[in-house]
C-alpha positions as CSV (number, residue, x, y, z in Angstrom):
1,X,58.6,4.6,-11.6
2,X,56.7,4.2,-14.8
3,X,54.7,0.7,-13.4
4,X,53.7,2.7,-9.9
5,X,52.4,5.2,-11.9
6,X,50.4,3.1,-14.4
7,X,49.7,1.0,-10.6
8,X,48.4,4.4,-9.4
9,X,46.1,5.4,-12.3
10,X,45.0,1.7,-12.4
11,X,44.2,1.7,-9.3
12,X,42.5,5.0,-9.2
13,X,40.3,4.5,-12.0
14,X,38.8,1.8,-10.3
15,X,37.9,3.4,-7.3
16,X,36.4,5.8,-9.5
17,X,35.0,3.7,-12.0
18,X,33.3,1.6,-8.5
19,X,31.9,4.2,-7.0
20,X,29.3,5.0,-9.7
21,X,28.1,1.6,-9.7
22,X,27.8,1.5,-5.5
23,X,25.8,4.3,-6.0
24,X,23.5,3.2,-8.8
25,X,23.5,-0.1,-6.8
26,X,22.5,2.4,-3.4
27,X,19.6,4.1,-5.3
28,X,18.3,0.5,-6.7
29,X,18.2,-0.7,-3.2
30,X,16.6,2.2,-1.3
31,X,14.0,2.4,-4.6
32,X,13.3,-1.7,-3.9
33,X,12.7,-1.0,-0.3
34,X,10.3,2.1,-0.5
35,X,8.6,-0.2,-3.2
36,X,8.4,-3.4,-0.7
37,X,7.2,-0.7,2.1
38,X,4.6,1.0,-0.2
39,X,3.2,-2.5,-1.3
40,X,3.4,-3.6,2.0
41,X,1.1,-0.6,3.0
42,X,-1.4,-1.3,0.0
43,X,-1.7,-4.8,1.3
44,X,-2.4,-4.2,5.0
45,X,-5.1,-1.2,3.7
46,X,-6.6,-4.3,1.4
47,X,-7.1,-6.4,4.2
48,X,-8.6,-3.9,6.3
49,X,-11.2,-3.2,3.8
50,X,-11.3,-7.3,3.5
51,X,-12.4,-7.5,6.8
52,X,-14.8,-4.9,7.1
53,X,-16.4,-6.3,4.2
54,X,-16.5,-9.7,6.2
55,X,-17.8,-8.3,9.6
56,X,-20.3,-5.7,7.3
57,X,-21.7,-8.8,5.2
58,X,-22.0,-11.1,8.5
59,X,-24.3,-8.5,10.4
60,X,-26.3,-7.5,7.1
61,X,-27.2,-11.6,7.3
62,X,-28.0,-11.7,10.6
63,X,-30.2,-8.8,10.8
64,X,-33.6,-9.7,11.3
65,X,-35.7,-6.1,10.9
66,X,-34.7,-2.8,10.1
67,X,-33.5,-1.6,13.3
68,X,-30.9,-4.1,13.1
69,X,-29.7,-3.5,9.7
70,X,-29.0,-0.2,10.0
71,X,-27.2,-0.7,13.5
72,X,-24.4,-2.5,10.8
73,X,-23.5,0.6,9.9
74,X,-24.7,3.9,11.9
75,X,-21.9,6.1,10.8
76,X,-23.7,5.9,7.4
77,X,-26.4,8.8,6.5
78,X,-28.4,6.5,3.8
79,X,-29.2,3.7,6.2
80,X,-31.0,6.4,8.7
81,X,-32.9,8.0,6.0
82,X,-36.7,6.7,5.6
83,X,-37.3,4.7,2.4
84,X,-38.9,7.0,-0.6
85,X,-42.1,4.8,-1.5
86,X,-42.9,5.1,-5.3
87,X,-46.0,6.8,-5.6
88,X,-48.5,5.1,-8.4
89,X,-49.4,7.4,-11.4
């Protein structure tokens, strides 16, 4: 009687001692994933601003006159703005 109670306790002390760790282990993994997701996000948001940079940089080159240049961009306010010329003291 003695040894299936020591079993018992055994026994039950693992399955309590174990279920901390699963959960630790739980909250490790779901922290890792939201941390692959969320660098995963910062990396596709990188690339977009990568590529914009490209397609920006290849019509500023290829612009020949103003009216072109500014057609790169037209969402900006600065690029419809006339130019301040510097007036000579």
């Amino acid at each position: 009687m003695l040894k299936k109670a020591l079993l018992g306790v055994a026994l039950l002390s693992g399955v309590v001692l174990a279920v901390p760790t699963k959960t630790s282990t739980t909250r490790e993994t779901k922290a890792q994933e939201r941390f692959e997701h969320v660098k995963a996000r910062i990396i596709n948001m990188i690339d977009r601003r990568v590529n914009f940079l490209e397609r920006h940089r290849a019509c500023v080159e290829k612009a020949q006159n103003w009216k072109e240049l500014r057609a790169c961009r037209p969402h900006k306010r600065m690029w419809h703005k006339p130019m301040k010329r510097w007036k000579k003291k």
